[in-house]
ChimeraX commands (.cxc) that place a marker at each C-alpha (Angstrom):
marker #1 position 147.39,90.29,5.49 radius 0.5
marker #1 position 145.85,91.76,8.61 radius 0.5
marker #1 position 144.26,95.00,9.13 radius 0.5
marker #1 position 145.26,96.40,12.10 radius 0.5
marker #1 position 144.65,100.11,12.82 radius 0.5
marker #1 position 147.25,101.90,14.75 radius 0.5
marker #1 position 146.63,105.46,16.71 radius 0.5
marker #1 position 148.32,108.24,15.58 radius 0.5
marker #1 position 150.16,111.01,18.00 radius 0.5
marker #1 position 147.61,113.12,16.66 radius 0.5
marker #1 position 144.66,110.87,17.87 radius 0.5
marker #1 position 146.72,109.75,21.11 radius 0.5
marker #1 position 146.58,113.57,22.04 radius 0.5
marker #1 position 143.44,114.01,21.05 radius 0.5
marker #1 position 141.92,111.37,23.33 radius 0.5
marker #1 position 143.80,112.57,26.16 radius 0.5
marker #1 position 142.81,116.00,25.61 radius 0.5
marker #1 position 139.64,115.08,25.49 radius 0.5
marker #1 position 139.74,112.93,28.84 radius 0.5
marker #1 position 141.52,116.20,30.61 radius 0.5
marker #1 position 138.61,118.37,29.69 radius 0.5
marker #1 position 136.01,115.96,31.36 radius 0.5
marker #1 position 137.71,115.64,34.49 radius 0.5
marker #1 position 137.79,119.30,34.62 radius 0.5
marker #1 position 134.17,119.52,33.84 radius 0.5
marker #1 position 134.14,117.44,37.17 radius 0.5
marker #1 position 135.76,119.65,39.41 radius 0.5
marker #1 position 133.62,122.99,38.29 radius 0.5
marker #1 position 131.87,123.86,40.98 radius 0.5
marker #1 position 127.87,124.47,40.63 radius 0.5
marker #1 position 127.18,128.05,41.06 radius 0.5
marker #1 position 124.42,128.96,43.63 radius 0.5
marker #1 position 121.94,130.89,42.33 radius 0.5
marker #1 position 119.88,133.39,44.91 radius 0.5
marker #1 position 116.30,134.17,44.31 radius 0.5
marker #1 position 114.76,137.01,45.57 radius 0.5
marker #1 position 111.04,137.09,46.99 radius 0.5
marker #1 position 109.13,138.77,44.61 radius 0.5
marker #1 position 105.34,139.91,45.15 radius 0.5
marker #1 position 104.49,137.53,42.34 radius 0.5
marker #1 position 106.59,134.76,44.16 radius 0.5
marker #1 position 105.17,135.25,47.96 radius 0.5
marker #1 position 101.79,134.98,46.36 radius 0.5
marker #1 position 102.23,131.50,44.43 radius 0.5
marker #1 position 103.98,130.09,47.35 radius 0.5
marker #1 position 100.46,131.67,49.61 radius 0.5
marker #1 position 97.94,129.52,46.87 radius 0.5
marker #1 position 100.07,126.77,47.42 radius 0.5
marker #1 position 99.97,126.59,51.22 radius 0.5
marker #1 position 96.38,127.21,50.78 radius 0.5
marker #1 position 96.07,124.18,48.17 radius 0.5
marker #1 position 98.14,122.14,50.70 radius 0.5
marker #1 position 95.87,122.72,53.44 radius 0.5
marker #1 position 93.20,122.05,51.70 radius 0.5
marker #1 position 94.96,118.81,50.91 radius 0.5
marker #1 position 95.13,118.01,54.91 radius 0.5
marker #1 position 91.46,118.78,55.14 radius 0.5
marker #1 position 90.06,116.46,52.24 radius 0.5
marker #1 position 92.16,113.78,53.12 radius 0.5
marker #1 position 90.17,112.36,56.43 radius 0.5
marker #1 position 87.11,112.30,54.05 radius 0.5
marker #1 position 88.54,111.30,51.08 radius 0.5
marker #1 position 90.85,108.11,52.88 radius 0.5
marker #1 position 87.17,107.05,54.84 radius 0.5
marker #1 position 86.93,103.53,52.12 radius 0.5
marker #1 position 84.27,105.07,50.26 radius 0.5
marker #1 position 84.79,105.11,46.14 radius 0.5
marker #1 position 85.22,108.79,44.72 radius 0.5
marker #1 position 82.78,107.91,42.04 radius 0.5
marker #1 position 79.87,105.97,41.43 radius 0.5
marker #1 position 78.53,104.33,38.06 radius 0.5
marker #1 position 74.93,103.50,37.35 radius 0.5
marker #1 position 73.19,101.69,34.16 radius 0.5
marker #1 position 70.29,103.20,33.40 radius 0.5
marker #1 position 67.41,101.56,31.43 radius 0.5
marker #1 position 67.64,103.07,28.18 radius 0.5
marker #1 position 71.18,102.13,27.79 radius 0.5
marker #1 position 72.79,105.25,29.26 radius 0.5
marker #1 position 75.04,105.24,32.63 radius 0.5
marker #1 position 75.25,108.06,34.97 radius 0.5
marker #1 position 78.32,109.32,36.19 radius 0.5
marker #1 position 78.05,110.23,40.09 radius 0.5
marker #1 position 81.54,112.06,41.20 radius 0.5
marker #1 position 82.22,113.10,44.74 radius 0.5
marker #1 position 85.33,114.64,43.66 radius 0.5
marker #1 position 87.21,115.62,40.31 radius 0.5
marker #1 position 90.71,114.81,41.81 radius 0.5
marker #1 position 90.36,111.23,41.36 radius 0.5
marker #1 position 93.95,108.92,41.82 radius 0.5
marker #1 position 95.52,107.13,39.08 radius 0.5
marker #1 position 94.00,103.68,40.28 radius 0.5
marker #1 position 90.67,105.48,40.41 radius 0.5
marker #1 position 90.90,106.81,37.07 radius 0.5
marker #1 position 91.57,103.60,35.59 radius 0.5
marker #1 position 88.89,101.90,37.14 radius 0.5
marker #1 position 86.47,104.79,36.00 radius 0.5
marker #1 position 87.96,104.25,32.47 radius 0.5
marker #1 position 87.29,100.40,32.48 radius 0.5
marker #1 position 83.67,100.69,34.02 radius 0.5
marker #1 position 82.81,103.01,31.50 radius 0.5
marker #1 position 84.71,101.93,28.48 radius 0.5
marker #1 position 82.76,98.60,29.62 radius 0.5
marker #1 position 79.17,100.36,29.32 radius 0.5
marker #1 position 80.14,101.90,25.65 radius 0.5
marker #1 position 81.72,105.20,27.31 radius 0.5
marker #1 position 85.13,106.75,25.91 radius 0.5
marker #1 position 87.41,108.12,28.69 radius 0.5
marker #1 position 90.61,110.56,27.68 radius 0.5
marker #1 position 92.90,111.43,30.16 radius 0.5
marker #1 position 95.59,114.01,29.01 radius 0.5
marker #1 position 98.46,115.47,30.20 radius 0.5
marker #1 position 99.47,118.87,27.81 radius 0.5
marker #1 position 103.00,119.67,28.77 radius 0.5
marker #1 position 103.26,122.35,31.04 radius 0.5
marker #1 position 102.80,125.81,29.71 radius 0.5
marker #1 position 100.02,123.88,27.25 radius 0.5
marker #1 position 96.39,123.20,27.37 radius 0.5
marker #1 position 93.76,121.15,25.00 radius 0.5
marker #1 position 91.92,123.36,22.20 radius 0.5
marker #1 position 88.48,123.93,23.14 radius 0.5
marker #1 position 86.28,122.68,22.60 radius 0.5
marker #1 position 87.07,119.32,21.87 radius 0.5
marker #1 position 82.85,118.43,20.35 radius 0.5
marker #1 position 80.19,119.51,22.24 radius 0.5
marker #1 position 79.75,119.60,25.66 radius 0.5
marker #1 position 77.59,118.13,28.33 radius 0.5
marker #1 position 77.45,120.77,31.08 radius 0.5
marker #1 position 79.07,121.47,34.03 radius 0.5
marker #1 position 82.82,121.60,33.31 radius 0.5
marker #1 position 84.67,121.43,36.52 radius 0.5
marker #1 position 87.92,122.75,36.74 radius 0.5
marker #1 position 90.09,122.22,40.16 radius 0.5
marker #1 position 93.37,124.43,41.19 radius 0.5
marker #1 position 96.65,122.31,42.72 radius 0.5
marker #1 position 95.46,119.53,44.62 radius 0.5
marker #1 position 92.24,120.92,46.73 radius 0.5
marker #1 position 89.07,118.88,46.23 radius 0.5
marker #1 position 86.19,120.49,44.68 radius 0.5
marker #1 position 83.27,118.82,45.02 radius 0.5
marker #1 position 80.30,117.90,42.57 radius 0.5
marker #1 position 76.97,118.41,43.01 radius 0.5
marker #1 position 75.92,117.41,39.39 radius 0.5
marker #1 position 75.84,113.84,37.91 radius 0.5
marker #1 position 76.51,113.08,34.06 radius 0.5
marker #1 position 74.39,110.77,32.27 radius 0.5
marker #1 position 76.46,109.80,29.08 radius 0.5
marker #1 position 75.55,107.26,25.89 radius 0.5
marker #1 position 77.54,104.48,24.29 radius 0.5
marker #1 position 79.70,106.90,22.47 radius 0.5
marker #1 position 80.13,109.59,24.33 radius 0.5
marker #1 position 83.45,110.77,26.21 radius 0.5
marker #1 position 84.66,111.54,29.41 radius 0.5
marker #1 position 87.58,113.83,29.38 radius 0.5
marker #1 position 90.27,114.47,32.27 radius 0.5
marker #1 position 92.84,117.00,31.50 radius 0.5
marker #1 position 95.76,117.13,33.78 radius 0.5
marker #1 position 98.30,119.56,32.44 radius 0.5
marker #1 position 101.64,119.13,33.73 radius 0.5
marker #1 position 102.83,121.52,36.10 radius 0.5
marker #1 position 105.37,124.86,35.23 radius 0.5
marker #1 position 108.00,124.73,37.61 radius 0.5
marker #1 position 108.39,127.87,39.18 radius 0.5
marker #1 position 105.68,129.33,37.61 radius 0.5
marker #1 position 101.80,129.27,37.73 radius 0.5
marker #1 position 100.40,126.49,35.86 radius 0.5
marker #1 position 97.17,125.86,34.17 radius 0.5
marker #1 position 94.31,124.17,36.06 radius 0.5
marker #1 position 93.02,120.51,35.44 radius 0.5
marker #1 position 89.24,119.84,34.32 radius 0.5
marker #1 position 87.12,117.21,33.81 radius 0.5
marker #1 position 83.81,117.36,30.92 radius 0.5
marker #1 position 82.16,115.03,28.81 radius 0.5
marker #1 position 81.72,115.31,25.45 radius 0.5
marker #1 position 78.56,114.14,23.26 radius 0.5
marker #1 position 80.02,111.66,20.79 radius 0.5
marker #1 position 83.82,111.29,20.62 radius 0.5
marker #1 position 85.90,114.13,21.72 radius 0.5
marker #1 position 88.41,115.33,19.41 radius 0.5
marker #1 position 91.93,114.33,20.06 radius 0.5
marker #1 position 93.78,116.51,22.42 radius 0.5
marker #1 position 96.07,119.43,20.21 radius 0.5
marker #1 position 98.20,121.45,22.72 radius 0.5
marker #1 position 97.76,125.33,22.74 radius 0.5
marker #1 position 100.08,127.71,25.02 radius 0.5
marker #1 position 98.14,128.61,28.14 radius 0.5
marker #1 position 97.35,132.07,27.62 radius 0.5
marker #1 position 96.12,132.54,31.86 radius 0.5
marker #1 position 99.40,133.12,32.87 radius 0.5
marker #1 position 99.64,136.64,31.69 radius 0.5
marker #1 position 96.30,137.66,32.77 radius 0.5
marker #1 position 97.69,136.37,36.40 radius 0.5
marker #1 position 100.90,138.04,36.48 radius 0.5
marker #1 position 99.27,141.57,35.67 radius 0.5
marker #1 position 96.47,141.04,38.24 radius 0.5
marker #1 position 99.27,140.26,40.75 radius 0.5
marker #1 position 101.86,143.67,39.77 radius 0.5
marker link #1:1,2 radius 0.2
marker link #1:2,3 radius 0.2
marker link #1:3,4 radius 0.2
marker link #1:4,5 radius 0.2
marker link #1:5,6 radius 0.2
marker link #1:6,7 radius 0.2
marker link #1:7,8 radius 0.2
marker link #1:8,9 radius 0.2
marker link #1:9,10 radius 0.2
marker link #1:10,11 radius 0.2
marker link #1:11,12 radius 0.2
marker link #1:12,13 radius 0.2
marker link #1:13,14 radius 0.2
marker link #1:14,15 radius 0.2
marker link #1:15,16 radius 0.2
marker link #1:16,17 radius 0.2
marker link #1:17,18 radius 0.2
marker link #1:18,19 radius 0.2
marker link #1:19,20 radius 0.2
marker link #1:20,21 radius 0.2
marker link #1:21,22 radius 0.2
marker link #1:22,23 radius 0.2
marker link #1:23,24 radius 0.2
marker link #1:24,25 radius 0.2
marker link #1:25,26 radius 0.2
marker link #1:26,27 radius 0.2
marker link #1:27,28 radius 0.2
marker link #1:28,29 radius 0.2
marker link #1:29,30 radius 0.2
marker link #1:30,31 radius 0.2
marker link #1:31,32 radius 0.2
marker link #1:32,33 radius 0.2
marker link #1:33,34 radius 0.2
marker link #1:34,35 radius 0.2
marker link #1:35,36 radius 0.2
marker link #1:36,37 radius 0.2
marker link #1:37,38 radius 0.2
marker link #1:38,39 radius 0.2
marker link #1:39,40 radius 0.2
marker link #1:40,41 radius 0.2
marker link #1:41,42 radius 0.2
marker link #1:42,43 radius 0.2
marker link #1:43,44 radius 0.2
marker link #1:44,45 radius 0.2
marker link #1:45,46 radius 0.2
marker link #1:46,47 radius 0.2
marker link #1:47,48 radius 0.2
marker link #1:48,49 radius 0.2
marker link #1:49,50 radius 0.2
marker link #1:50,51 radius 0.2
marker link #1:51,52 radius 0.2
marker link #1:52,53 radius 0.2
marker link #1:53,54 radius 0.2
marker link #1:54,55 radius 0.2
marker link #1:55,56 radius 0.2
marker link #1:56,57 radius 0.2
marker link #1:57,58 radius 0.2
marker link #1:58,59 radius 0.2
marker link #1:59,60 radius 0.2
marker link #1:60,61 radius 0.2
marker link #1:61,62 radius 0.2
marker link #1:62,63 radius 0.2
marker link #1:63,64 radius 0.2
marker link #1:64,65 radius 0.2
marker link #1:65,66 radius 0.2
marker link #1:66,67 radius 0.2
marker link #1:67,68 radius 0.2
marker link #1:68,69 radius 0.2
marker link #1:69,70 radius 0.2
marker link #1:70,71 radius 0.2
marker link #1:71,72 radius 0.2
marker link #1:72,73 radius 0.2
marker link #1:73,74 radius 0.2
marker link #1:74,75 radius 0.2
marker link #1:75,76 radius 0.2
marker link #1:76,77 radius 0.2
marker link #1:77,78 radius 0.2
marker link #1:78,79 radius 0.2
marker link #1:79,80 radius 0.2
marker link #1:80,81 radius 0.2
marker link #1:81,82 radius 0.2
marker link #1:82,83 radius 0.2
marker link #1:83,84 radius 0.2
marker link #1:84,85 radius 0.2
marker link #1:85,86 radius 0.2
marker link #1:86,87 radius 0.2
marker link #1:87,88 radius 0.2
marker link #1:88,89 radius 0.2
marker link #1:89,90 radius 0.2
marker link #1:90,91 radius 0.2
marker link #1:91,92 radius 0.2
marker link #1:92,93 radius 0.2
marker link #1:93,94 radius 0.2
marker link #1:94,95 radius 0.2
marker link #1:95,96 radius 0.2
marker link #1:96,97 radius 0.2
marker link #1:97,98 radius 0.2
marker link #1:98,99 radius 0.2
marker link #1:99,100 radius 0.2
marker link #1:100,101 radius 0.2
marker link #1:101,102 radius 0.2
marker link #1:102,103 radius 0.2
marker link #1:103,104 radius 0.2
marker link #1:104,105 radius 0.2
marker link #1:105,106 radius 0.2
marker link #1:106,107 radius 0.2
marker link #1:107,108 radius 0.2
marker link #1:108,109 radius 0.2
marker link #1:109,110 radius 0.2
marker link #1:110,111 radius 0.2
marker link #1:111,112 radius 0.2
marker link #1:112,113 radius 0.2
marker link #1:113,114 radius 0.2
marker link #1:114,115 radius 0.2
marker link #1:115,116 radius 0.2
marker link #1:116,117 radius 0.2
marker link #1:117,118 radius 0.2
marker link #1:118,119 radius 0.2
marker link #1:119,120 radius 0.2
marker link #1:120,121 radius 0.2
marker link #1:121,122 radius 0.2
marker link #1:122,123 radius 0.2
marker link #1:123,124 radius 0.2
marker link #1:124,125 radius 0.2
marker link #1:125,126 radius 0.2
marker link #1:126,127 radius 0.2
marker link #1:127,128 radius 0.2
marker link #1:128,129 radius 0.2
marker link #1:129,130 radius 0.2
marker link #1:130,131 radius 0.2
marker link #1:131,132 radius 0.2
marker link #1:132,133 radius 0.2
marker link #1:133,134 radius 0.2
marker link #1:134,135 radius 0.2
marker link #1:135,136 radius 0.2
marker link #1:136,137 radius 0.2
marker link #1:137,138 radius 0.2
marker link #1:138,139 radius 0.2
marker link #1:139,140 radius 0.2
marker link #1:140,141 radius 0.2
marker link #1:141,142 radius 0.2
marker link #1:142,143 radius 0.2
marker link #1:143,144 radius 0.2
marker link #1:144,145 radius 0.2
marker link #1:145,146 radius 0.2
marker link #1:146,147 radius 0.2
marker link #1:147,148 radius 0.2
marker link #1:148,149 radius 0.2
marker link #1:149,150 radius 0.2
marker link #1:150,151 radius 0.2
marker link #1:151,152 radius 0.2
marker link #1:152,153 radius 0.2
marker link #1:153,154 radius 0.2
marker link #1:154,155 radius 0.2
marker link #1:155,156 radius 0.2
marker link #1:156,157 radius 0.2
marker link #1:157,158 radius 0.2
marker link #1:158,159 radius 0.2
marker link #1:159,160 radius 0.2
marker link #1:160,161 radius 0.2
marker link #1:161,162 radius 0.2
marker link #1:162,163 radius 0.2
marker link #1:163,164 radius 0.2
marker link #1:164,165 radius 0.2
marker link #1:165,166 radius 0.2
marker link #1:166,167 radius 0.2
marker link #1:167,168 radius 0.2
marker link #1:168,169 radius 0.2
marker link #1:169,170 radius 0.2
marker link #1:170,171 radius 0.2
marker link #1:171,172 radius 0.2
marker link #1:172,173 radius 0.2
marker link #1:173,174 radius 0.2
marker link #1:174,175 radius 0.2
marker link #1:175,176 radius 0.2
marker link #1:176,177 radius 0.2
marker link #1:177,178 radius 0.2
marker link #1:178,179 radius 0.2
marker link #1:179,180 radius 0.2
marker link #1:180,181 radius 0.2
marker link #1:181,182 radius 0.2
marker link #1:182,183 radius 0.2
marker link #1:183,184 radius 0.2
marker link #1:184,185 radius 0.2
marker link #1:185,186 radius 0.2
marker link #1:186,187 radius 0.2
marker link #1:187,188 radius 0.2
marker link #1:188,189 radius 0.2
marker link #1:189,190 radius 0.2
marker link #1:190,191 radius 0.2
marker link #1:191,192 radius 0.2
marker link #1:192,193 radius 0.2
marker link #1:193,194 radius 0.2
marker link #1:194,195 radius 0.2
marker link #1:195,196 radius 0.2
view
């Protein structure tokens, strides 16, 4: 005895029903949606020209074959970190990473999702923290000498589209640095009521 399952009208109908309401959903047309230029709006897209020429600016310096960062062994077992620049690349950062993680160092790069930053602080910190807006280079003056053990910490939240996002930073940590735990970035009001 076989099994064989035969359609109904009901689901005959059905399916073509269904397959007449997405080719409909084809033809809709995507509305447009108009933005107007807001105060708040002319100024983001101001920083970001300013970011992006400070982008064209950096970039004969930064493309001149010299390495971003540099990585000494000291003689008591620490290394020191030497950093021309925060905004390292992703090939850069995961050279950094295996240099150090070679000497005994922890490196954490994370990426909160946008809106988000890390909980600070994250065990306590070796100073300076450097923090860097869009993609401009910020330069440091100040080299970190770091134990076996301790951490290295880049924090690259992802962008807000459309909106003003949080800015990346880079800090070591004595000992192991807590795992990242997202919090809402809480600079984005302060900005919009500086700007109205």
């Amino acid at each position: 005895m076989s099994t064989k399952t035969v359609k109904t009208f009901e689901d005959r109908l059905l399916d073509e029903l269904q397959r007449e309401i997405a080719l409909r959903a084809e033809d809709v047309p995507v509305p447009v949606i108009r933005r107007r230029i807001t105060p708040r709006r002319a100024f983001v897209a101001l920083a970001a020209c300013v970011a992006a020429a400070g982008v064209v600016t950096a970039l004969p310096s930064s493309t001149g074959g010299s390495q971003a960062y540099a990585v000494e062994r000291n003689g008591d077992g620490s290394v020191t970190v030497t950093m021309k620049e925060i905004i390292l690349s992703g090939d850069d950062k995961r050279e950094l990473a295996e240099r150090l993680r070679d000497e005994g160092v922890h490196v954490s790069v994370d990426r909160p999702r946008g809106g988000f930053v890390c909980v600070q602080p994250r065990g306590e910190m070796y100073s300076p923290r450097w923090s860097f807006e869009g993609t401009g280079d910020v330069t440091v003056d100040r080299p970190y000498v770091l134990r076996p053990g301790d951490t290295l910490v880049f924090e690259d939240p992802e962008p807000v589209k459309g909106s003003v996002s949080p800015a990346g930073s880079m800090y070591a940590v004595k000992g192991k640095a807590d795992p990242c735990r997202e919090v809402p970035w809480d600079g984005l009001r302060s900005f919009e009521e500086s700007v109205n």
